[in-house]
N, C-alpha and C positions, 0 to 999 in steps of 0.2 A: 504494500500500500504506500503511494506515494505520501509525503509528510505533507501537515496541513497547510505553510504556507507556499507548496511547491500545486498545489489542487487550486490556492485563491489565486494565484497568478495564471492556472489555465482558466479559471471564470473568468475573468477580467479579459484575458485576452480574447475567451469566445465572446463575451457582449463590444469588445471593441470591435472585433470583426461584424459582429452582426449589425453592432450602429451602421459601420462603413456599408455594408450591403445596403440597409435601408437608405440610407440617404443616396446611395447612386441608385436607388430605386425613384426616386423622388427626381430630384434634381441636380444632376453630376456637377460637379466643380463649383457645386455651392450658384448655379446660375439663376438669376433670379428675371422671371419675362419681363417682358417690355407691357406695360399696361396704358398708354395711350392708345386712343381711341384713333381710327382714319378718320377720322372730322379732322379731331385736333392736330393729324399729322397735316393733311390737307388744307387747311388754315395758316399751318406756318411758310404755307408757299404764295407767292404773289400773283395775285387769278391769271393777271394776262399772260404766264406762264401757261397754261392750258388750252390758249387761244391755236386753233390750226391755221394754217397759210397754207390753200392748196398751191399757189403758183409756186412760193418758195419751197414746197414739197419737190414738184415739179423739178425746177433750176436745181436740186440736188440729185434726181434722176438723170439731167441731159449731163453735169458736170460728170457723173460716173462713166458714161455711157461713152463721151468725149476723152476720159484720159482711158478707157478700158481698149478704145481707136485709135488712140493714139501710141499705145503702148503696143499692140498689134502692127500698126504700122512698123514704126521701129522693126519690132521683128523678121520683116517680111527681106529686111536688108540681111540678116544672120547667116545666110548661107552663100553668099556674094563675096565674104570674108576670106581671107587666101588660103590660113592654112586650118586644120583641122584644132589646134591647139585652141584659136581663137573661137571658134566654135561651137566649141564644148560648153568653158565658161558662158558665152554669150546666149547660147539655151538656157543652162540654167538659169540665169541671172532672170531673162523671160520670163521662166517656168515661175519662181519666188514671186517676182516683181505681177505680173496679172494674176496671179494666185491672190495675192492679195488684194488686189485693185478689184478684182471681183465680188470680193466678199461685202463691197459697197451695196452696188445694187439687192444682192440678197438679204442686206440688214436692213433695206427699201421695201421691199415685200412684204419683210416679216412685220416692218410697222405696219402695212398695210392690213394685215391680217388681225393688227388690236384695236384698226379705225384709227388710227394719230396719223395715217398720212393726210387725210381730208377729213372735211366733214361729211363728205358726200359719200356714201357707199357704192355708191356706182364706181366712180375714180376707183374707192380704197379697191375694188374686185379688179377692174381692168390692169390698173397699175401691180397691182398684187402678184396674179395670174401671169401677167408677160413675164414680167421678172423672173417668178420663183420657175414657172414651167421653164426658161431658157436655162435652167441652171439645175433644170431635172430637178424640182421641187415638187409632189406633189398639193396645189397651194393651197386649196380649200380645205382638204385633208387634213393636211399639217399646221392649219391653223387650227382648227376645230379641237385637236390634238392636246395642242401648246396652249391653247384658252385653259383646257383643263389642269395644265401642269402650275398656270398663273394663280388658278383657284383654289389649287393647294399643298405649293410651295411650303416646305419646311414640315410636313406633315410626312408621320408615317405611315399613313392608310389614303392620302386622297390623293396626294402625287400621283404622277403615270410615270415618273422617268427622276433619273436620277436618284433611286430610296436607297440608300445605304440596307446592306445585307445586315441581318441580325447573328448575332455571337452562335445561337444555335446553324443557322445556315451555315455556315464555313465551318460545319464541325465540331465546334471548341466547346468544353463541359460548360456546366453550369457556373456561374459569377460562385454562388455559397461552395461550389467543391472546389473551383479553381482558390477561392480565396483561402480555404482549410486546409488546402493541399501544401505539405512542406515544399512540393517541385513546383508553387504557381510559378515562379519565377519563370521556367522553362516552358508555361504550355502554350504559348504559342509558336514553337516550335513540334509540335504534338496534332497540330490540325493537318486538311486532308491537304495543304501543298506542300510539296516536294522543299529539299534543303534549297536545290538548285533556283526553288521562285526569288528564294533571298535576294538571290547575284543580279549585280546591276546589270550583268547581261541579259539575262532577263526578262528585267525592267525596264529594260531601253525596248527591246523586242517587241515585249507586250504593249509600251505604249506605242511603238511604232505601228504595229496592229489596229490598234484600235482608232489613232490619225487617219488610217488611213482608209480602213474599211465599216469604224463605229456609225459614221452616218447613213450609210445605207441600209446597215445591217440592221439598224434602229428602224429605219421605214419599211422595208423586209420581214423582220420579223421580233420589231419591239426588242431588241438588245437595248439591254438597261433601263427598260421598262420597267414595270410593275408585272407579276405573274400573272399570267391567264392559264384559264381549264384547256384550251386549245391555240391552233397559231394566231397569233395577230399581226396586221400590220395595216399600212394606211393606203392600201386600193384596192379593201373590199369592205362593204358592211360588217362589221362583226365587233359586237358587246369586248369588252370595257372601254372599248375607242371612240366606236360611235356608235349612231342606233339607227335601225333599217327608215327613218324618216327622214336620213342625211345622204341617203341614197343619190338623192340627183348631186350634191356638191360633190360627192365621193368620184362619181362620172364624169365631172370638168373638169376635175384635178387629174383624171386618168387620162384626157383629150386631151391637157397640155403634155402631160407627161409622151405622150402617141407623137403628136407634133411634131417636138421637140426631137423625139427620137428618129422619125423621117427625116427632118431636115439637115441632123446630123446625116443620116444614111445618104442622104442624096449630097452630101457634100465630100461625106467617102467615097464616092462613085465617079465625081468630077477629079475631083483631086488627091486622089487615092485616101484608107485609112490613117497610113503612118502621119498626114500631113492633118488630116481631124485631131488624131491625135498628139500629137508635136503641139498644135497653137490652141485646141480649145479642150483635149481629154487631161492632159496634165495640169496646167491650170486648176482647171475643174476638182480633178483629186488636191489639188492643194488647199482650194474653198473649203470641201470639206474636213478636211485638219484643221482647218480655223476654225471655222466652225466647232467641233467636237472640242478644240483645246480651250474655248473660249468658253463655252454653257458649260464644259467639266470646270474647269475652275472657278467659275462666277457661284456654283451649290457646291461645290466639295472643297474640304478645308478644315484641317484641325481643329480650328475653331469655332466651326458653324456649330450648333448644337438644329436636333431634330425635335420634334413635338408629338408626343401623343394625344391624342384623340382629346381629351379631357383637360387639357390648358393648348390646345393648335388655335387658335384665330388667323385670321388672313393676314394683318398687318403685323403678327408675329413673325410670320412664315416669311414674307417680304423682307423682313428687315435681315434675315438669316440667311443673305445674299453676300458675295465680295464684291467688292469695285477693285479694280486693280488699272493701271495705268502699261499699257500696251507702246507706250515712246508717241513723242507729238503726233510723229508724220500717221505711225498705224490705227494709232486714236483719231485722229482724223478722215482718213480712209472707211475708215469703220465705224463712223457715225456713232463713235464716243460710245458706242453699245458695250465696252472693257470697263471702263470706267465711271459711269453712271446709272449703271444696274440696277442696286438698289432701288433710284428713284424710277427705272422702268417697272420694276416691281408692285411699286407701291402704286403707281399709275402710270397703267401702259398705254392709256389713252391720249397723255399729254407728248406735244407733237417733240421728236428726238432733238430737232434743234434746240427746245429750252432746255434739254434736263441734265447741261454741265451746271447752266447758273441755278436750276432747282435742287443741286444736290448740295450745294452750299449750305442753304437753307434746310435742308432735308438733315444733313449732320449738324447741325447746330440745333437742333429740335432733340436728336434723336439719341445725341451724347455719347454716350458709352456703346448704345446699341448697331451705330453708324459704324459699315467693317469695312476694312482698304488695310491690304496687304500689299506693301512696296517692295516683297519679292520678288527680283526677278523670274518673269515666266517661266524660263530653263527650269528653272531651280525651284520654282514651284510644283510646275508640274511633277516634275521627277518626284519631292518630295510628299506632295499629297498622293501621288500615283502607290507610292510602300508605306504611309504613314493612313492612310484613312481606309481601310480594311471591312470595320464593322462598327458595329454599335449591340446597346446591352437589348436583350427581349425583353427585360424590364424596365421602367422608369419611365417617367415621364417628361421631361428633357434630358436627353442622349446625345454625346457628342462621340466623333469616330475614336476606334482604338485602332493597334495594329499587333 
């Protein structure tokens, strides 16, 4: 029998352990929500902030469209160049440079699809539709989609995309055995991936994967979705996406998507594949890298915390967003979409050119809870890529483990 003050120091230490359980059942890292109401959020911004300007909507569609022709042009000289040396860089350089320049017009779409391009719904569909169908967007679809994900952002049952996996999905015992366990130190090394997932080889791999093929794969067949009973993806009816009464927008979105894909085809036909692909298929793979690098990092982040059902409100979830600062020039390009997030969040309705000077306001309202990470991207992603893993099956604000 162990001696009486060797049995009071295991009490103590199992109700220490058992506080610690309860409280990261409750709320991890001592976080405590944001209790502002969207009025009051909404109040602290200056109205005419919210005003649309279809023309100046407009003048930032031809501005895209003009340097996207113009940087095309340029290219059309690359292979006029003498020797092979110089040619090589001068694709790539291309490939980079309208990779980005394109992801202009698609950040033009996707306003369109929360109505901030106009006030006119007609415009928002026409403008929307050209756009995102040229850049193989499904647009109706994928708006209908992305409404949903707006709706319930930071939640972990109403999100569609982006939900951090829970500590039971990846395998790993339960919080009360891991924490009794003399080996917790070790268990996560104990779950279902491999030593070799550690290695930054890896990790460079896997995000390379997922740059490169996560956007389609997500329209395809809902990669990093939210679970369904069967397949889902965004060009065919089918429950938790949409519902058989969305039917006809499901069908314009598959017309552009058809379009789009003839028009490519008849331009491989004139000017062979390899040259579609050289000036618009490479590119295009590069949008989407942005894309996916960008909506990963703006919800994933060691410091976002997640909401269960029972303290989730919408201007929680909003505010459980990064801003992160993408360099003048690609912040620019990119319609400040890196850096202003939050206030897209909080209202995706107000037209993108106000929301550097609403997010002023929006962190000075919002204090503590206003998130920008001045991480370089590199080094974010790579790090949020091996640092945000999962979260607990219990509690009611969760933030990632690894």
């Amino acid at each position: 029998m162990a001696p009486p003050h060797v049995v009071d120091d295991q009490v103590r230490q199992r109700i220490v352990v058992q506080d610690e359980i309860k409280q990261k059942q409750t709320y991890e890292r001592g976080y405590v929500p944001m209790d502002f109401t969207i009025k009051e959020i909404r109040d602290s911004i200056p109205a005419h902030l919210f005003i649309r300007d279809t023309t100046k909507s407009i003048m930032h569609v031809v501005k895209d469209l003009v340097t996207i022709a113009a940087v095309f042009y340029c290219a059309t000289f690359i292979d006029t160049l003498p020797s092979l040396a110089l040619r090589i860089p001068a694709w790539i350089a291309y490939w980079i440079i309208q990779g980005t320049v394109m992801v202009g017009p698609w950040i033009l779409a996707h306003e369109c699809g929360h109505g901030a391009f106009s006030d006119s719904k007609t415009i928002n569909t026409i403008f929307g539709w050209v756009l995102h169908s040229a850049l193989l967007v499904p647009y109706q679809a994928w708006a209908m989609s992305h409404s949903k994900h707006h709706k319930g952002t930071g939640s972990m049952t109403r999100d569609v995309v982006f939900i951090p996996a829970t500590r039971a999905y990846v395998g790993l015992p339960p919080l009360e055995k891991a924490a009794q366990d003399e080996a917790s130190e070790q268990e996560h090394h104990h779950h279902h991936e491999s030593i070799f997932a550690e290695t930054p080889l890896y990790t460079l791999g896997s995000l390379f994967f997922v740059l490169t093929f996560g956007w389609p794969l997500y329209l395809f067949v809902n990669f990093s979705g939210h679970e369904a009973p069967h397949w889902v993806n965004h060009f065919q009816t089918i429950a938790p996406l949409f519902e058989p009464h969305q039917a006809k927008n499901i069908f314009y979105s598959n017309c552009g998507i058809v379009l789009m894909g003839s028009i490519l085809t008849y331009l491989s036909m004139i000017f062979s594949p390899l040259t579609v692909f050289m000036y618009y298929g490479i590119p295009y793979l590069g949008v989407n890298a942005w894309i996916v690098c960008i909506t990963y990092l703006q919800h994933t982040d060691p410091e976002v915390p997640h909401f269960r059902d029972n303290v989730w409100n919408f201007q929680r979830g909003a505010a459980c967003t990064v801003d992160r600062s993408f360099g003048t020039i690609v912040n620019h390009l990119h319609h400040h979409i890196g850096d202003s997030h939050q206030c897209h969040h909080m209202f995706s309705q107000m037209p993108f050119y106000n929301a550097v000077e609403a997010t002023k306001h929006l962190k000075a309202k919002l204090g503590k809870y206003y998130i920008f990470d001045d991480t370089p991207i590199a080094k974010a992603l790579y790090r949020n890529w091996r640092q945000c893993k999962f979260v607990e099956d219990e509690g009611d604000v969760v933030f990632f483990k690894h």
